[in-house]
C-alpha positions in Angstrom: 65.1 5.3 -17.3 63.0 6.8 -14.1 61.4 9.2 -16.5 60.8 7.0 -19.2 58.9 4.2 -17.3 57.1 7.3 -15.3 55.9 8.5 -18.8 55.0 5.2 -20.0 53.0 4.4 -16.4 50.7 7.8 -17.1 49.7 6.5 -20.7 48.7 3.0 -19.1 46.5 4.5 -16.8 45.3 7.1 -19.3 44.7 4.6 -21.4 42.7 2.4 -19.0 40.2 5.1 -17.8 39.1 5.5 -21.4 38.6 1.0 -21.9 36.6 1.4 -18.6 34.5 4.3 -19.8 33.9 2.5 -22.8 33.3 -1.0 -21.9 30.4 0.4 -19.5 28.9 2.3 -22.1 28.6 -0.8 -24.1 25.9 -1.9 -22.1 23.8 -0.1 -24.4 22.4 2.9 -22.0 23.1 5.3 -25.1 25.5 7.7 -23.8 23.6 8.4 -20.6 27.0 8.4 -18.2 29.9 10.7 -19.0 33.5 9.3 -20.1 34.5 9.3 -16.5 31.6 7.7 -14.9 31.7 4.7 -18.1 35.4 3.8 -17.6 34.7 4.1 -13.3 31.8 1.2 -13.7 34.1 -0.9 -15.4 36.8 -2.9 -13.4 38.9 -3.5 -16.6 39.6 0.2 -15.9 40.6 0.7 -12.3 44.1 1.6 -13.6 42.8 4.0 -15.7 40.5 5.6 -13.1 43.2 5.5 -10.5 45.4 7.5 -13.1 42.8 10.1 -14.3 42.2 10.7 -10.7 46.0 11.4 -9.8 46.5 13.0 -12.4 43.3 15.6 -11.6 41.3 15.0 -14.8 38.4 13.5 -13.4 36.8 17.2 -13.9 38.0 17.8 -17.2 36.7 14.6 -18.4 33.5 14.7 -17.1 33.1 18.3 -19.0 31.1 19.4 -21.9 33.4 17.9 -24.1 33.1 16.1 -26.8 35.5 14.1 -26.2 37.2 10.8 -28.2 39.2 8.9 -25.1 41.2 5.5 -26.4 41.4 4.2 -23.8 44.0 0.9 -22.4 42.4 -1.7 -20.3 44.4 -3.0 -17.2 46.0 -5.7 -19.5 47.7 -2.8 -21.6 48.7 -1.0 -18.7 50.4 -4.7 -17.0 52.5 -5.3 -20.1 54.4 -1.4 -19.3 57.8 -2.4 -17.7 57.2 -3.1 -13.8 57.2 0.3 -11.6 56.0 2.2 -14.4 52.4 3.2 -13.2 53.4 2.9 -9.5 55.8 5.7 -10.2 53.5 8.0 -12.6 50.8 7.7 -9.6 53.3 9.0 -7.5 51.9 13.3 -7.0 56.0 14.2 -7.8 54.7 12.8 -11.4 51.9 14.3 -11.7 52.9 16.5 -14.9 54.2 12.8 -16.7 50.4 11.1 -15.7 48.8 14.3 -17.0 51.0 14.0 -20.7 50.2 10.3 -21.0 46.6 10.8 -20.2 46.2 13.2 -22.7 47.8 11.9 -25.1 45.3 9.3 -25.5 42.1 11.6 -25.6 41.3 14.2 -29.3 39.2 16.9 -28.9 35.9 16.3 -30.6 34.2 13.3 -31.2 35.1 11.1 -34.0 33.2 8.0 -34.7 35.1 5.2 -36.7 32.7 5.5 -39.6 34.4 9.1 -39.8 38.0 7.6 -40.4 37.0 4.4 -42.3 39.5 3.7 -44.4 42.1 6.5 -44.3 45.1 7.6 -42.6 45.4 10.6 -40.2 47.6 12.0 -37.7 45.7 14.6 -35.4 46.3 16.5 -32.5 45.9 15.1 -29.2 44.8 17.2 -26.0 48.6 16.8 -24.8 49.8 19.0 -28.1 51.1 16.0 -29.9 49.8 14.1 -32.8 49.0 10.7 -33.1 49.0 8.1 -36.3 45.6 6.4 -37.0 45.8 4.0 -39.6 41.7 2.7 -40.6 42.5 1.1 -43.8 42.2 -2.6 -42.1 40.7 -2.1 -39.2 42.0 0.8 -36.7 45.5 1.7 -35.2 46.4 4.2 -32.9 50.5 4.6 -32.7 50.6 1.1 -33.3 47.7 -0.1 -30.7 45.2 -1.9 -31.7 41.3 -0.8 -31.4 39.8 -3.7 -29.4 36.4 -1.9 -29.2 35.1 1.2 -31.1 31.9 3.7 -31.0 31.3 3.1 -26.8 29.0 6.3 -26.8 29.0 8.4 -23.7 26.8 11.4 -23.1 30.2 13.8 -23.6 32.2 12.3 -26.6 33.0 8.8 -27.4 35.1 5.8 -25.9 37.7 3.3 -28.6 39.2 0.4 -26.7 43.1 -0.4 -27.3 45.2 -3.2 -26.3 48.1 -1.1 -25.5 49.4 2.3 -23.7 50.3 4.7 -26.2 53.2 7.6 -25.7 53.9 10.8 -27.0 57.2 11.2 -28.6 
């Protein structure tokens, strides 16, 4: 159960560094910050930044990209089972944090006008695919985009309400 809740702690925090990057973006400055330094000037994100930066990413996402981070807020991250992100912050973790985190970012950057109305399943930067359903609205595994199109000056930021896992 250790493992599991470690797992599902990473994707929280994965998922909240991409809502913060995001939500700052939305401010309008036109993709002028990176991914990283969005999500970072958000507070809905601290988990997210906190996870990214255990997890040693803060590089990687603040590279050339492009980029396309869905990103959890703090809310998605609380409603993980309680432990879960304290113990995939923990560094003997650090290989869980880095799978969740992942698993919440595609290579490339991929607006929802490009997946309007159709189902896909790509690969992730973790190695696993996801389901996006955009026939009403958009899904990721299940989670719902809150927010969509946050530009950022290496790849783009979608919002979701929840942390998604790899299988």
């Amino acid at each position: 159960m250790s493992s599991i809740k470690k797992f599902v702690s990473s994707a929280f925090v994965a998922g909240a560094l991409a809502l913060s990057s995001s939500v700052a973006m939305a401010g309008g400055h036109g993709g002028a910050k990176d991914i990283v330094d969005t999500a970072a000037a958000n507070e809905d994100f601290s988990t997210l930044v906190a996870a990214v930066q255990a997890a040693g990413l803060v590089e990687t996402l603040k590279g050339d990209g492009p980029f396309t981070v869905f990103a959890p807020t703090n809310a998605a991250f609380a409603k993980l089972p309680d432990g879960t992100v304290e113990n995939l912050l923990k560094p003997e973790n650090k290989d869980q944090l880095v799978a969740v985190l992942t698993y919440h970012v595609l290579p490339g950057k991929v607006m929802s006008g490009d997946i309007a109305g159709k189902t896909l399943s790509p690969a992730t930067v973790q190695g696993s695919t996801v389901d996006i359903d955009a026939t009403s609205g958009v899904k990721i595994d299940g989670a719902n985009v809150t927010a969509a199109d946050i530009e950022t000056s290496n790849g783009v930021i979608h919002v979701i309400d929840t942390v998604i896992l790899p299988n």
